[in-house]
C-alpha positions in Angstrom: -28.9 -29.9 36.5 -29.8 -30.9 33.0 -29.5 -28.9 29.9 -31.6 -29.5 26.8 -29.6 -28.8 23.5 -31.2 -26.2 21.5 -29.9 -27.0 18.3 -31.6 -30.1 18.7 -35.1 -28.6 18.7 -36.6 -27.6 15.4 -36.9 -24.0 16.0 -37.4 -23.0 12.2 -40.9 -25.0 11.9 -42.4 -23.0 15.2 -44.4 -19.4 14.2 -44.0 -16.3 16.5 -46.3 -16.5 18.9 -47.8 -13.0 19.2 -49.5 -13.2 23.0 -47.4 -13.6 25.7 -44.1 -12.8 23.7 -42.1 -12.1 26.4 -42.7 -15.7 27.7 -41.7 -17.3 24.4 -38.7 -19.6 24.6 -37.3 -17.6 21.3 -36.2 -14.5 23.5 -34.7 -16.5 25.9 -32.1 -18.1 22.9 -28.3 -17.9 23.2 -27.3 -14.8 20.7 -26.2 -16.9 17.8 -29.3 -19.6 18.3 -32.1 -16.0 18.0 -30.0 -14.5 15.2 -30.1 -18.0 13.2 -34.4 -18.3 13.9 -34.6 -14.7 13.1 -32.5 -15.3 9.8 -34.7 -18.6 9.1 -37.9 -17.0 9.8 -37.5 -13.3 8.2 -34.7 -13.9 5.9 -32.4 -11.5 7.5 -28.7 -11.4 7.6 -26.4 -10.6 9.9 -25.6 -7.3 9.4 -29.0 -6.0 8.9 -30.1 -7.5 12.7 -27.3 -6.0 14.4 -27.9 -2.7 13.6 -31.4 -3.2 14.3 -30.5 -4.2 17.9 -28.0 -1.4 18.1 -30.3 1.2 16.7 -33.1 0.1 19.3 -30.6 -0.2 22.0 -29.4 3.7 21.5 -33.1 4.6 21.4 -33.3 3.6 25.0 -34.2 -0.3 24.5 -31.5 -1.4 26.7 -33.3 -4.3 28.5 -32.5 -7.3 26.0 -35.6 -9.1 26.3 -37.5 -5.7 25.4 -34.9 -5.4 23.1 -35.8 -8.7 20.6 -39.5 -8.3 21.2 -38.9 -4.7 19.6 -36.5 -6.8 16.9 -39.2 -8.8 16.2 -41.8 -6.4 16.0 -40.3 -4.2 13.3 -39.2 -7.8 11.4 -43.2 -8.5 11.3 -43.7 -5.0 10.7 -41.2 -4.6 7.5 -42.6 -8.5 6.4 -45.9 -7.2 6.3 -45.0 -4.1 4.3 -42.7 -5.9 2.1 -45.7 -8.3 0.9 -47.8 -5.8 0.1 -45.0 -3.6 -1.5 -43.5 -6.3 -3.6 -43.3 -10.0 -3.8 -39.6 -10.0 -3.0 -38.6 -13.1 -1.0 -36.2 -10.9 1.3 -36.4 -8.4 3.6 -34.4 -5.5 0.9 -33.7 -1.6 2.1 -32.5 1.0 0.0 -29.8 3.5 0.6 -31.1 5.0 3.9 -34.1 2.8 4.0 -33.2 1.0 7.3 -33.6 3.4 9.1 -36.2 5.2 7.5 -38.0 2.0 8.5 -37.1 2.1 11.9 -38.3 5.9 12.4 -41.3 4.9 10.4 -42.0 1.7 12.9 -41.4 3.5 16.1 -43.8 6.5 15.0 -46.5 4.3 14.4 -45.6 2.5 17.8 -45.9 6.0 19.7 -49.6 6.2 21.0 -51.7 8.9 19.3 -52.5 11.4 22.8 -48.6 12.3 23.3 
């Protein structure tokens, strides 16, 4: 069996792709190699995605491929917000704000009938 080497494909010049997300070769990354794209793409660092995955883990996200498309959902979600906020080049909480964030983005994620 072949292996391809990762770090030998240009990963920071390919956008999200937003159908079929669970298909896309960026979930399926070794740990280090989806933290670094995530950093590259949202301009997050280390500490900030890891308790994002822990905080949507403890919600119940436990599956890990669920787990990064939810990652990557709030990263879109907090870009989005953060354009139209400010013109700030990073992705910047507040005391608190994380997770305000995070309870903002799941509420909005919770379908309107329940």
């Amino acid at each position: 069996m072949q292996y391809e080497n990762v770090s030998s494909f240009d990963l920071s010049k390919k956008p999200v792709q937003k159908r079929s997300l669970d298909k896309s070769e960026y979930l399926h990354l070794p740990d280090l190699e989806f933290f670094l794209w995530c950093q590259r793409q949202y301009s997050v660092n280390k500490g900030v995605y890891n308790t994002i995955d822990k905080w949507f883990y403890h919600d119940g996200i436990v599956n890990i491929i669920h787990r990064r498309i939810y990652l990557l959902a709030f990263l879109e979600f907090v870009t989005e917000e953060n354009s139209k906020d400010n013109h700030h080049k990073y992705i910047r909480f507040g005391n608190g704000g994380l997770t305000k964030k995070l309870n903002q983005f799941m509420k909005e994620r919770k379908p309107k009938n329940i």
